[in-house]
N, C-alpha and C positions, 0 to 999 in steps of 0.2 A: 230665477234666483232661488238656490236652496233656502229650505225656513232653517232660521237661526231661534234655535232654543234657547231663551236666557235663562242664568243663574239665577237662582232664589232672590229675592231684594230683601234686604234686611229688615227686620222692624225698626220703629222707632228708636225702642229702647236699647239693642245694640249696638244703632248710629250713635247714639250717647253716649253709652259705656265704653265703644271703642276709640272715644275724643276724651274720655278722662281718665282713662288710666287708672295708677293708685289712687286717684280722686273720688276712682267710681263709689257711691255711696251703698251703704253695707245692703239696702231693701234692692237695690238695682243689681247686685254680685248673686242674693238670692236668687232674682226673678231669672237670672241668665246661668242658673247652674254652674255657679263659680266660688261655692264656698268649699271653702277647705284646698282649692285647686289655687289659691292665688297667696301673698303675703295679708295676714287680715287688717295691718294698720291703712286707716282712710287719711290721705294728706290733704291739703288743700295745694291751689293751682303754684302757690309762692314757696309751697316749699317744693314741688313738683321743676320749678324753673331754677330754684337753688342749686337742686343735685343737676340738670341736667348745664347747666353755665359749667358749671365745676367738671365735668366730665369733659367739656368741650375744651376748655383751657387747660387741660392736663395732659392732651393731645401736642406731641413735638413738634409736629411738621403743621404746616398748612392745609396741604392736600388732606393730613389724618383729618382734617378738622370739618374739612368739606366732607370725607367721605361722613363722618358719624352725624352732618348735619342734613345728609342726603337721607341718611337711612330714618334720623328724628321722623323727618317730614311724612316720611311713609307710613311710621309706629302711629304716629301724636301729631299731627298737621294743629291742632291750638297750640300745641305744649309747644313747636318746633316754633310758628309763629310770633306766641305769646315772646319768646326766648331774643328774635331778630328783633322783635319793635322796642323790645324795652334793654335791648344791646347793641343798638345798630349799627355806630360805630366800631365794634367788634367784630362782628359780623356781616357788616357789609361786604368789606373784600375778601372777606371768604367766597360768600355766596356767587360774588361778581369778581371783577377785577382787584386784584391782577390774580387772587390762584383759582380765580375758574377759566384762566389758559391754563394752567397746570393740568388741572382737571381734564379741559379736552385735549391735550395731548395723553391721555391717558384712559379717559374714558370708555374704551373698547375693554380693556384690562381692569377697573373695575368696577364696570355697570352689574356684575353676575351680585357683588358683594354688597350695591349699596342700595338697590330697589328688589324688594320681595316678590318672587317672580308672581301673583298673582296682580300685583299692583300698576296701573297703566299710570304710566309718566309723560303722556303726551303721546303721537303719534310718528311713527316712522314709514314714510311714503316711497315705494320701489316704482321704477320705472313699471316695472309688472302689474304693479297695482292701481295704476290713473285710469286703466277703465273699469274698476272697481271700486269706484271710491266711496261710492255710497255708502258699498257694503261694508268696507274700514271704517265708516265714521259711525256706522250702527255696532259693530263690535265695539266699538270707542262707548256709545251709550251702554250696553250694557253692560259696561264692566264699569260702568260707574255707582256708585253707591247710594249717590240719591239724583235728583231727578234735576239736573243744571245746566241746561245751557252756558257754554261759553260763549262769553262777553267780546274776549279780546283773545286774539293769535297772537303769537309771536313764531314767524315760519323763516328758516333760511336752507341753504342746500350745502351749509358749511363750506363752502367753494372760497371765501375769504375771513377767515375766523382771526379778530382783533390783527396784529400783526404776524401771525401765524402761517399764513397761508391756507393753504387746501388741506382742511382735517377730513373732510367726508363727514360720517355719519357724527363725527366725536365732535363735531360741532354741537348736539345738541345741548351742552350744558348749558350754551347761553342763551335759548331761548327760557330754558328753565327756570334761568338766574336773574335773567329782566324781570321777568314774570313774578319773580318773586320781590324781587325791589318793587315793582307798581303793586304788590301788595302790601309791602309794609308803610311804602312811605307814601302812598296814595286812596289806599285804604279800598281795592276792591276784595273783591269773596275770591279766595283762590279754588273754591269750586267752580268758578266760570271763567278758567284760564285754562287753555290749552297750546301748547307746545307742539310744536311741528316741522320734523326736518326730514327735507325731501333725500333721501338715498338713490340718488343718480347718479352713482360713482363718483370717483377720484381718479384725480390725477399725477397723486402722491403715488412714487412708488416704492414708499416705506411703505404705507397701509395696505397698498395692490399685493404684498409682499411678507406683510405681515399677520403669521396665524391664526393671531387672537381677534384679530379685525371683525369686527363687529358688523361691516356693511358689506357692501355691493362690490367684489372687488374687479373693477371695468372702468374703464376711461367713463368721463363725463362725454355727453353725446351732442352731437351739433346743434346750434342755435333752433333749426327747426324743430328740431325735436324735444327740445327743451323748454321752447315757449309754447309750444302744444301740451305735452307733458302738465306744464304748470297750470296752463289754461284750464283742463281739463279737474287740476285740483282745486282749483279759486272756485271755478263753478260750482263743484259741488258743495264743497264751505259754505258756496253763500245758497245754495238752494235748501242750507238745512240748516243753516243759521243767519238769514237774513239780515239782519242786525248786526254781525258780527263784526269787528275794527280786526283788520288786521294788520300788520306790521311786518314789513319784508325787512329781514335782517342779516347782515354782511353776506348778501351775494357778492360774487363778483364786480367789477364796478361797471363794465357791458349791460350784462343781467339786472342791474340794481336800476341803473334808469331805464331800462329797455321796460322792466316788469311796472316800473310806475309809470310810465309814459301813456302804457296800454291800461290800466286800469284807473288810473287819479280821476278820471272823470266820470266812472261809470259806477262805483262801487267804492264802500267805505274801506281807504288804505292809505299808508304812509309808509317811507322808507324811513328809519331811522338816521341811517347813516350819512343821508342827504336833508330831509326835512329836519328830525328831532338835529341835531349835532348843527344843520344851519339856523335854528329858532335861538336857540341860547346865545351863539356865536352873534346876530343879530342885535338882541337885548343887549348884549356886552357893545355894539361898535355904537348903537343909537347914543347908551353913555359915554362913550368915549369920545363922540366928535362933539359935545355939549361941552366936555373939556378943554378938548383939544386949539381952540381960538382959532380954526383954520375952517373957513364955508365948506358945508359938507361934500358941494358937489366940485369941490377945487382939489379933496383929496387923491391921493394916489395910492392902491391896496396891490399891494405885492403878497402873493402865495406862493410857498414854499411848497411842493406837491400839487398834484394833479389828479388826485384819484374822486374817490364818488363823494367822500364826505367836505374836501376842498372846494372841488365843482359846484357840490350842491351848496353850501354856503354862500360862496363867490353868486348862484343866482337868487338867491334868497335876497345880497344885498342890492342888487340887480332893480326886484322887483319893487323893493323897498323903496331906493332911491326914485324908481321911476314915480312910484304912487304919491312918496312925499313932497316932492319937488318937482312935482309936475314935468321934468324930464323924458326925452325921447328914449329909448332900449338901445339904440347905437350908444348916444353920449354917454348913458348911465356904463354899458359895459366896456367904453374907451378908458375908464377908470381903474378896471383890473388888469394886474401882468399876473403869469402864471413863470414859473420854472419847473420843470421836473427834472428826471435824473441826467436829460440830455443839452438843458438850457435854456433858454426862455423859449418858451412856445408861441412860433408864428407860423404863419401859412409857407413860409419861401424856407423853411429850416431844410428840407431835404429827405426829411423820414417822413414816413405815412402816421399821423397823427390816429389816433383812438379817438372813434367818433364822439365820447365827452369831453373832448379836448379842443374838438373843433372849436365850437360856439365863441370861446374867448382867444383864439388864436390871434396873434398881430400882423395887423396889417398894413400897416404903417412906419415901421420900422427901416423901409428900403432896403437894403443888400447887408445891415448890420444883422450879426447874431451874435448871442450875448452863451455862451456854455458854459457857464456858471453864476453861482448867487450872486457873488462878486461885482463880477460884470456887469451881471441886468441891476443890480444897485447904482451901479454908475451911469450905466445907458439912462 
């Protein structure tokens, strides 16, 4: 491996004055040969968050608002902070949903404009690069500014981005944008978050096709290659951040239990879209049958969809039921119906089911099939 020269580290007092801005105090602007170079009024943080709320709400569109809160973050990571916890409501769906889809439908076009090209925003993983990855995640240290370990990932391969589909690389916004919600409203250090989206192509042939494309323009690669691929990145993650939680987020829904099936038990992870989205949904049904006057294990849970975040909920209450009710896993899941876009899902339907489809498929139903919501209502 060639030595990698790092960048100068900053002193202390740098790391300061580059976190407060017009704040920075007039002996700190001295020590850093910035007098006469800057405006010399010192403000303090509240009025520092004044002007910059104000700039942000003066913005028309949504997207404007994400971009200039993209670039905050980069200038003034307190100031940008300080600005979402004591705005959140504001600021939440910016940051996240729903116009950080806008965002990554867009995000190739313009990432040049809202991160300073010396600034790392996370990491972006080519298929070229998993037998390298080491040395990516030591680039990843050195261009960091002081000395952090991240805490928590947040890693997807953009292959099912909200309801969007296959963005490719322009997924990244949402690892970014979680990351930042679990800082505001959970209160970790956003110097020990990192952001990670694998660039294994697309299957879009808007972005294979598009100039500005920011990623890898090539089909996504077969399953072997792809769980090697991944393998090869988990490993290194965690052989250099041992400790690290990481978070697999809107893969495919294949990929999505494929990737935690292989890891839940050996290493710190979760998929959102299956664990987090079935935990709440959970918490919501425990109160619901406390309401509902009906014995929990008499009810009947009809799913509308079929995909990862359905599935996984659907065995969340699975588990639930089994543990509280002392129930068997047949009885417990003879309790859910599934529909998706072709009708209720059973074994004898006639199409080749999608292996997370199997698990709850009917079998019981005899020569009946129900192709519509309709239907499996009445069935």
């Amino acid at each position: 491996m060639s030595e990698i020269v790092g960048r100068p580290r900053r002193n202390s007092i740098e790391l300061v004055g580059a976190k407060a801005g017009t704040a920075m105090p007039a002996e700190m602007r001295q020590a850093l040969n910035l007098r006469g170079l800057v405006p010399a009024s010192v403000e303090d943080f509240t009025k520092q968050e004044m002007r910059a709320f104000q700039q942000l709400m003066s913005k028309p569109s949504s997207l404007e608002k994400y971009e200039f809160l993209a670039n905050l973050r980069c200038i003034n990571v307190n100031l940008f902070f300080r600005l979402v916890m004591n705005h959140f409501k504001e600021i939440a769906p910016i940051i996240y949903t729903p116009t950080v889809g806008e965002a990554c439908l867009n995000y190739s076009h313009i990432y040049p404009f809202i991160y300073p090209g010396h600034m790392s925003v996370g990491l972006f993983i080519t298929l070229g690069d998993v037998d390298n990855v080491d040395l990516v995640i030591q680039n990843y240290r050195e261009s960091m500014t002081e000395h952090n370990d991240p805490e928590i990932t947040v890693i997807t391969d953009g292959s099912r981005i909200l309801g969007l589909g296959d963005l490719g690389i322009n997924g990244m916004a949402i690892p970014i944008g979680k990351l930042q919600l679990y800082v505001a409203a959970a209160g970790l250090n956003p110097a020990r978050t990192l952001p990670i989206v694998l660039d294994f192509g697309t299957n879009s042939k808007k972005y294979q096709n598009d100039p500005l494309y920011l990623g890898t323009r090539q089909p996504r690669p077969d399953d072997e290659t792809f769980y090697n691929a991944t393998g090869k990145v988990l490993s290194a993650l965690y052989r250099a951040f041992p400790d690290i939680l990481v978070q697999f987020e809107d893969f495919s829904t294949d990929h999505a239990f494929g990737l935690l099936d292989q890891w839940r038990n050996k290493a710190l992870c979760f998929n959102d879209d299956i664990q987090g989205t079935g935990s709440v949904i959970l918490a919501g049904f425990i109160s619901a049958v406390e309401q509902a006057g009906i014995a929990p294990t008499d009810q009947r849970i009809l799913f509308v969809g079929a995909g990862s975040a359905g599935v996984g909920v659907a065995k969340q209450l699975v588990e639930y039921m089994m543990l509280e009710y002392n129930i068997s896993e047949e009885q417990a899941k003879a309790m859910f119906w599934f529909v998706d876009s072709r009708g209720m899902i059973t074994a004898n339907r006639g199409d080749t089911l999608a292996a997370h489809k199997v698990y709850f498929a009917r079998h019981d139903n005899d020569d009946t099939q129900c192709t519509s919501l309709e239907d499996a209502l009445e069935y």
